[in-house]
C-alpha positions as CSV (number, residue, x, y, z in Angstrom):
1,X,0.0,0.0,0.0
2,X,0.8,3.5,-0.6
3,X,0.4,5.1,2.9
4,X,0.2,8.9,3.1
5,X,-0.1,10.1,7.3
6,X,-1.1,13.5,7.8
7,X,-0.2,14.7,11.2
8,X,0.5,18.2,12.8
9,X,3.1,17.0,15.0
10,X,6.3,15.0,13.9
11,X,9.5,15.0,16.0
12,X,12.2,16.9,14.2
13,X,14.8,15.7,16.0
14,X,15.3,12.5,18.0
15,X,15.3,15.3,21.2
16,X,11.8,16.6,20.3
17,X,9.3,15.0,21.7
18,X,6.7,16.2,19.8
19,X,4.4,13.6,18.2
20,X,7.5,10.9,18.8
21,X,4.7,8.3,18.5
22,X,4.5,8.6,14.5
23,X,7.6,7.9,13.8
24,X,7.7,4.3,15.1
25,X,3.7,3.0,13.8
26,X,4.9,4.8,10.2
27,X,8.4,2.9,9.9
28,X,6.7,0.0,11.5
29,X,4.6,-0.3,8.4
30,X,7.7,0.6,6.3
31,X,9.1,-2.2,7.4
32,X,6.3,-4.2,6.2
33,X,6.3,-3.5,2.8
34,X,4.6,-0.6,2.4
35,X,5.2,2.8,1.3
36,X,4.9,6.1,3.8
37,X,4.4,9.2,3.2
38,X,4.2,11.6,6.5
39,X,3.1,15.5,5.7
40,X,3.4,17.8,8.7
41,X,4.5,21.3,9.3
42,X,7.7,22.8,9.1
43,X,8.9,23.8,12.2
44,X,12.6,24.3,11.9
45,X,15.3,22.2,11.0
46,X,15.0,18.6,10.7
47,X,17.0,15.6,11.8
48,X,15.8,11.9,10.3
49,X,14.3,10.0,13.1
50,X,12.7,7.1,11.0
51,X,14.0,4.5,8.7
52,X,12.3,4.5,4.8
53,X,9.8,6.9,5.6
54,X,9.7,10.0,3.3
55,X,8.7,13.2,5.2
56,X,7.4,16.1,3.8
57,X,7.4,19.4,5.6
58,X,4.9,21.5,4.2
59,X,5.7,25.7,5.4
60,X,3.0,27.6,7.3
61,X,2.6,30.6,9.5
62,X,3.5,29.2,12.9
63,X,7.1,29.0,12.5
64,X,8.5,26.6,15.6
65,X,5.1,26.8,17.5
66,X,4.1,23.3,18.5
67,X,0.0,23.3,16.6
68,X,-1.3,21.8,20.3
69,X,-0.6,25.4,20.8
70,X,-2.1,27.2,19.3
71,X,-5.3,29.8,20.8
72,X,-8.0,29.6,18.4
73,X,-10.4,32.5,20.8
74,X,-7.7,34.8,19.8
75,X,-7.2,36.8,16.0
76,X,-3.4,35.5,15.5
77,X,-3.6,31.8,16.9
78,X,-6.8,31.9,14.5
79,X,-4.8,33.0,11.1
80,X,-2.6,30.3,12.3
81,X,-4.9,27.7,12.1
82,X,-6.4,28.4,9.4
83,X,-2.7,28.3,7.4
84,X,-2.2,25.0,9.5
85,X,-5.3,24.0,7.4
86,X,-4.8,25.5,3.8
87,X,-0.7,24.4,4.1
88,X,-1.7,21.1,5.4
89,X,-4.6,20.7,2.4
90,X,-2.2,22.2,-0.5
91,X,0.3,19.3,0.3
92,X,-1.9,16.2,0.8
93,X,-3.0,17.5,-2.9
94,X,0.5,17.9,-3.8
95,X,1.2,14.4,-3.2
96,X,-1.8,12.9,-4.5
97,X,-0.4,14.4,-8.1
98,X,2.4,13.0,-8.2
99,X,2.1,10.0,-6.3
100,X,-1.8,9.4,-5.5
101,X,-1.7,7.2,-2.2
102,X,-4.1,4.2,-1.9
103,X,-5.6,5.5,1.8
104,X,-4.6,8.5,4.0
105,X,-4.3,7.9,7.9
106,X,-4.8,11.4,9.6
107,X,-3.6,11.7,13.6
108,X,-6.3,14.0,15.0
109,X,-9.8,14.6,13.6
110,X,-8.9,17.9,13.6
111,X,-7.3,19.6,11.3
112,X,-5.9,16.7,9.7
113,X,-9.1,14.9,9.9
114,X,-10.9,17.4,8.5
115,X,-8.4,17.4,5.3
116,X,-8.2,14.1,4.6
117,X,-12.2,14.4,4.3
118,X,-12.2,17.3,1.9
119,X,-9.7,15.4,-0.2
120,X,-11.6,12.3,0.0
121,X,-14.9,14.7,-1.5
122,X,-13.2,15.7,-4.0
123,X,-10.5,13.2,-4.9
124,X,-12.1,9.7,-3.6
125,X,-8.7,8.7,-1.3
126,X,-10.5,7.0,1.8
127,X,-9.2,8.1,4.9
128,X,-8.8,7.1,8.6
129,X,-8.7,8.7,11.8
130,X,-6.5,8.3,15.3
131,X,-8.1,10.3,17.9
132,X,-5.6,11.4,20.2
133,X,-7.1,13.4,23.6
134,X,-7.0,16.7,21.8
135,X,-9.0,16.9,19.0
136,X,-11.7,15.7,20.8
137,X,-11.9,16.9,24.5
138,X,-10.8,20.1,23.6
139,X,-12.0,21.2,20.4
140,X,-15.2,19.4,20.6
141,X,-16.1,21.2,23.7
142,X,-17.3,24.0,21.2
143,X,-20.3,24.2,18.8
144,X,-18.2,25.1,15.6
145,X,-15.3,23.0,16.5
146,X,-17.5,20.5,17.7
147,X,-19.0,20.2,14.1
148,X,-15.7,20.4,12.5
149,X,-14.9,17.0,14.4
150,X,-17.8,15.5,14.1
151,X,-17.9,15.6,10.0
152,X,-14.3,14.2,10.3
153,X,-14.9,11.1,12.2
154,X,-18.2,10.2,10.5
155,X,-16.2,10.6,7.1
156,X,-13.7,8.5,8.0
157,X,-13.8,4.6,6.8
158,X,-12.1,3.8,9.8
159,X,-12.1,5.5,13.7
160,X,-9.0,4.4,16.4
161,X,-8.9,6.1,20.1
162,X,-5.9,6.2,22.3
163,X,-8.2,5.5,25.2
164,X,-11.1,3.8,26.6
165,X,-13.0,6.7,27.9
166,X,-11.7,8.6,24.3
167,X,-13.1,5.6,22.5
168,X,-16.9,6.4,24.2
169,X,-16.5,10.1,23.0
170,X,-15.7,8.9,19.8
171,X,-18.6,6.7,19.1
172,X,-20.8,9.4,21.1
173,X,-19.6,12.3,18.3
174,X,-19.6,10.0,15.5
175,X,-22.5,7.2,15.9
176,X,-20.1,4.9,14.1
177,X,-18.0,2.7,15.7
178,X,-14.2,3.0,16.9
179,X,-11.7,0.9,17.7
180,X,-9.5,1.2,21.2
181,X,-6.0,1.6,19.5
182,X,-3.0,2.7,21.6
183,X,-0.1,4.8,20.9
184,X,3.5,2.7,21.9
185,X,7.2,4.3,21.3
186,X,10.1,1.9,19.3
187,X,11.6,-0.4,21.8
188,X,15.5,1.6,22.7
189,X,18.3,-0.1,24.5
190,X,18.2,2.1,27.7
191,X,21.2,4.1,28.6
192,X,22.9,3.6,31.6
193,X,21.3,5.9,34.4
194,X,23.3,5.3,38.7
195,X,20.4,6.8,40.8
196,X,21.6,6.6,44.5
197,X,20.1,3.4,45.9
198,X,19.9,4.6,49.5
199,X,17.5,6.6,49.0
200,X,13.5,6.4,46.8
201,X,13.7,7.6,42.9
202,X,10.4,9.0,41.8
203,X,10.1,10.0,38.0
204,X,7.7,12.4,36.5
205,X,8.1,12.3,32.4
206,X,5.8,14.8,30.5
207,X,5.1,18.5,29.5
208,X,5.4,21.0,32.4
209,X,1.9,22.8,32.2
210,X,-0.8,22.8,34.7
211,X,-2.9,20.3,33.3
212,X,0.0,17.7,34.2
213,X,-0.3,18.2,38.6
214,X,3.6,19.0,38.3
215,X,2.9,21.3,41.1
216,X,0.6,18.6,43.0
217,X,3.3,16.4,42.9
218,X,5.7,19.2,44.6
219,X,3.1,20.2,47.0
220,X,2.9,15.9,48.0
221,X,7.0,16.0,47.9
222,X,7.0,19.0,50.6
223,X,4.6,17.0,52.9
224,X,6.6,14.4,53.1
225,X,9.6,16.6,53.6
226,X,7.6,17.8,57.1
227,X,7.3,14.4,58.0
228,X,11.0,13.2,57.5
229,X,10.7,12.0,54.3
230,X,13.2,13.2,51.3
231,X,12.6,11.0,48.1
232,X,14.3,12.1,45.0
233,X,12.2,13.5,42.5
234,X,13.6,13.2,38.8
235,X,11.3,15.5,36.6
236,X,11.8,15.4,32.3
237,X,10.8,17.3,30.6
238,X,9.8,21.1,29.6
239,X,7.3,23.6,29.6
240,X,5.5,27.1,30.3
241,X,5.8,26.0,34.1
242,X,9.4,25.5,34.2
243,X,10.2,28.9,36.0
244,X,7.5,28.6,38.7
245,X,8.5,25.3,39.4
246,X,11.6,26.0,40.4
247,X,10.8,28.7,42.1
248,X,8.3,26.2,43.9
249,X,11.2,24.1,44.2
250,X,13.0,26.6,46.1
251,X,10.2,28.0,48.1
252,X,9.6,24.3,49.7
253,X,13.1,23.7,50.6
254,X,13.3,20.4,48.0
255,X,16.7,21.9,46.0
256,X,18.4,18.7,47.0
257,X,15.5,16.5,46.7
258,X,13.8,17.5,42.9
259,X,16.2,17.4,39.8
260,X,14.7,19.2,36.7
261,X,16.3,17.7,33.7
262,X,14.8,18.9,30.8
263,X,14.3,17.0,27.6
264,X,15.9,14.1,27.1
265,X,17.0,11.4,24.5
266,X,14.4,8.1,24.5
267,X,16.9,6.0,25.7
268,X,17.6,8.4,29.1
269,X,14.2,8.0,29.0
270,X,14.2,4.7,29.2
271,X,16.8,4.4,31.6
272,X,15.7,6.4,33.9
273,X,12.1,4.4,33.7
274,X,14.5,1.2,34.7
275,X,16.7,2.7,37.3
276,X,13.1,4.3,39.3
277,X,11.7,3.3,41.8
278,X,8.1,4.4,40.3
279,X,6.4,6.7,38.1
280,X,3.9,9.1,39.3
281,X,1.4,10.6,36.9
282,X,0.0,13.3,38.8
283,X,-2.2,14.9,36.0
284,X,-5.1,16.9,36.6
285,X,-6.7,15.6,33.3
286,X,-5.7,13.3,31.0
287,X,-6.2,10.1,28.7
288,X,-3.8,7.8,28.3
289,X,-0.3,9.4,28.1
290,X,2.7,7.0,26.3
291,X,4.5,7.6,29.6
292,X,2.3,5.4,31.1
293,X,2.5,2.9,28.2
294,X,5.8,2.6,28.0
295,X,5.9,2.4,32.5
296,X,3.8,-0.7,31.8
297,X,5.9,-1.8,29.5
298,X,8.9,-1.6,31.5
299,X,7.1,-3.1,34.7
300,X,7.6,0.1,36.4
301,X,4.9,0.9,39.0
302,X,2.7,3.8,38.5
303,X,1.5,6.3,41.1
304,X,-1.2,8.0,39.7
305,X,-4.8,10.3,39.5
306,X,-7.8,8.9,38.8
307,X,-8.6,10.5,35.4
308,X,-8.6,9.4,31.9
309,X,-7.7,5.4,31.6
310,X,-4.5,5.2,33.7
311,X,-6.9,3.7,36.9
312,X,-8.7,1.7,34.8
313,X,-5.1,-0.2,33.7
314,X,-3.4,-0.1,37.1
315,X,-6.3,-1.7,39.2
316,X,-7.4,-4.0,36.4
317,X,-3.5,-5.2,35.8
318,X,-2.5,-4.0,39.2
319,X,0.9,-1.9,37.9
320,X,0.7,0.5,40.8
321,X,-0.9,2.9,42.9
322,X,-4.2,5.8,42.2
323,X,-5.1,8.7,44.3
324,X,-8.0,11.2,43.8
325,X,-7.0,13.3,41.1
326,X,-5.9,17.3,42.4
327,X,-5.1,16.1,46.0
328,X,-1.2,16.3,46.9
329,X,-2.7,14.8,50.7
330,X,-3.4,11.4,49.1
331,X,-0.7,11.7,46.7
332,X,1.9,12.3,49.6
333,X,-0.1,9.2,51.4
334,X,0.8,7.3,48.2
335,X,4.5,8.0,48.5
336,X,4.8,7.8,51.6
337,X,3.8,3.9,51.0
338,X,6.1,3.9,48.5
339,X,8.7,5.4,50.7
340,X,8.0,3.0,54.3
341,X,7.1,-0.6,52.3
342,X,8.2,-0.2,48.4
343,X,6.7,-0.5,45.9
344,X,4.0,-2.5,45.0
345,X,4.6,-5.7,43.2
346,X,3.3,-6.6,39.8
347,X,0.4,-8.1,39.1
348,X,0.0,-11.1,37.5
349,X,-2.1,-10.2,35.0
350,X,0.6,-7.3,34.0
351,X,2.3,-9.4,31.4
352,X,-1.4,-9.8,29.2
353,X,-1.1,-6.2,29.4
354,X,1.9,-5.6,28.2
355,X,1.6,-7.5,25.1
356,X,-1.6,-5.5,23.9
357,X,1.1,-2.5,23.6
358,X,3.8,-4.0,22.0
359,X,4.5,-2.1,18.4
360,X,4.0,-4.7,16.2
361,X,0.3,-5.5,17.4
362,X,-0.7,-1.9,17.3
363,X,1.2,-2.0,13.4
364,X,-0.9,-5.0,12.8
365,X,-4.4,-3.9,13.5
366,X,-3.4,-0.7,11.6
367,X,-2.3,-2.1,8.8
368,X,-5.4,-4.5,8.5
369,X,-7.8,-1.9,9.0
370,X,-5.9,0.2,5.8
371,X,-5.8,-2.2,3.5
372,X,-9.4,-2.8,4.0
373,X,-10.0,1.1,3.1
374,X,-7.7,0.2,0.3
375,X,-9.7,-2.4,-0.9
């Protein structure tokens, strides 16, 4: 098949983290025969971070904004998305002159849902759509966004979700039917991360913005702190919140304890993930992030809020620990487990779990799916 994914996020770098679950489904498929095609927008230069997959940057207005950025309520985020959406349009046409591709997989109902269906109007190129969090509980929260989503997911030949509860809202928008389909990262050989052993590693891994409880997870930290209890805090990642969390940071005495390390490579990542203790997912809403994917995947216990599908994983598969979400009391209470017995063990059915997210089965049920649309 002639693949062509339409996306408005697409690492540039293997240091950005920004869509850095394409990559992997897209050379995945590569790698099984087919031909891939990934349009997103230019924002900057580029490094290769895929094997066989041609990438076409189309330009656009936004320069090195990230599109998940974008204000839509004001004038300029507004003339940004609507270049977003011409740009993104003008090159999926592009490439269906010159080489016409046999089905169009769009990450987001919106706005590369809502492109792939006006090509498919126009030029017949059936389409499918990967709901991601986003596109969904954001933009369809409003009546004229709301539409905008809902034309792309009924258009669509095919509907995925990244979650359960995304999955619902889905079928809810659409009254067709969508499949549960997770997002995974490419397996890496960890790097080599010494934590000190004496003492209990908690990891956070994610953007620093309020909607991720970075400062609920600081405000648990300094509770234990009053109680005689100093676990390490390793926190990757960046974000509009960087400066007040340090200042936090400061403020609450933790300088020794909290280590803000800023973006890192995927196998840090990953090495960090083996050398914890736990992760803790602290977010105030959410679906389900690849962090925690790729926790499970790496039997690493999870200390989390009860939103989105994270609970529904850890109690089912028992792979850790959930507190009411916005509550840095039972979040501390949590830790403080953590801290006086361990962590908790895995549980048996953890391994099930971890097989329904390896790359290849995600690649698989993708690629079946397409080639139907194909057809």
């Amino acid at each position: 098949m002639k693949i062509a994914i339409v996306t408005t996020s697409y690492p540039r770098s293997p240091r950005d983290g920004s869509g850095k679950f394409v990559p992997p489904v897209a050379t995945e498929l590569v790698r099984r025969g087919h031909r891939v095609t990934v349009l997103a927008p230019h924002r900057g230069p580029a490094e290769p971070v895929d094997d066989g997959v041609d990438v076409r940057w189309f330009p656009w207005l936004g320069g090195s904004r990230a599109a998940v950025d974008l204000r839509l309520g004001r004038p300029h985020g507004l003339v940004l998305a609507v270049s977003l959406v011409v740009n993104m349009r003008r090159a999926l046409i592009d490439l269906l002159r010159v080489d016409r591709p046999d089905v169009c997989l769009a990450y987001w109902a919106a706005p590369a849902g809502i492109v792939a269906w006006t090509v498919r109007r126009h030029h017949g190129i059936p389409y499918a759509v990967w709901s991601l969090g986003s596109d969904v509980n954001v933009l369809a929260r409003h009546r004229l966004t709301r539409q905008v989503v809902r034309v792309a997911l009924r258009g669509a030949g095919a509907r995925f979700a990244n979650s359960f509860a995304l999955r619902e809202r889905v079928v809810e928008l659409a009254g067709q039917p969508c499949a549960f389909l997770p997002i995974a990262s490419a397996p890496v050989e960890p790097a080599v991360v010494s934590l000190d052993q004496t003492v209990v590693n908690l990891l956070y891994i994610g953007r620093l913005e309020p909607v991720k409880g970075v400062d609920l997870l600081l405000s648990a930290l300094a509770l234990l702190r009053a109680e005689g209890l100093e676990p390490r805090l390793h926190i990757v990642g960046q974000g509009s919140l960087g400066p007040a969390l340090r200042q936090q940071v400061l403020a609450s005495g933790l300088t020794h304890q909290v280590r803000l390390l800023g973006t890192l490579s995927n196998e840090d990542v990953a090495g960090y993930l083996r050398a914890a203790d736990a992760l803790v997912i602290p977010s105030r809403s959410e679906s389900l992030p690849v962090v925690a994917i790729e926790a499970i995947r790496s039997s690493r216990p999870i200390v989390a809020a009860a939103v989105g599908d994270v609970p529904r994983l850890v109690s089912q598969y028992g792979a850790g620990l959930i507190v009411p979400p916005e509550d840095s009391t039972a979040l501390a209470g949590a830790l403080r487990c953590i801290c006086e017995r361990g962590a908790p063990p895995p549980g048996p059915n953890l391994a099930a779990l971890q097989a329904r997210f390896e790359l290849t089965e995600i690649a698989s049920q993708l690629e079946t799916a397409l080639a139907d649309l194909a057809r």
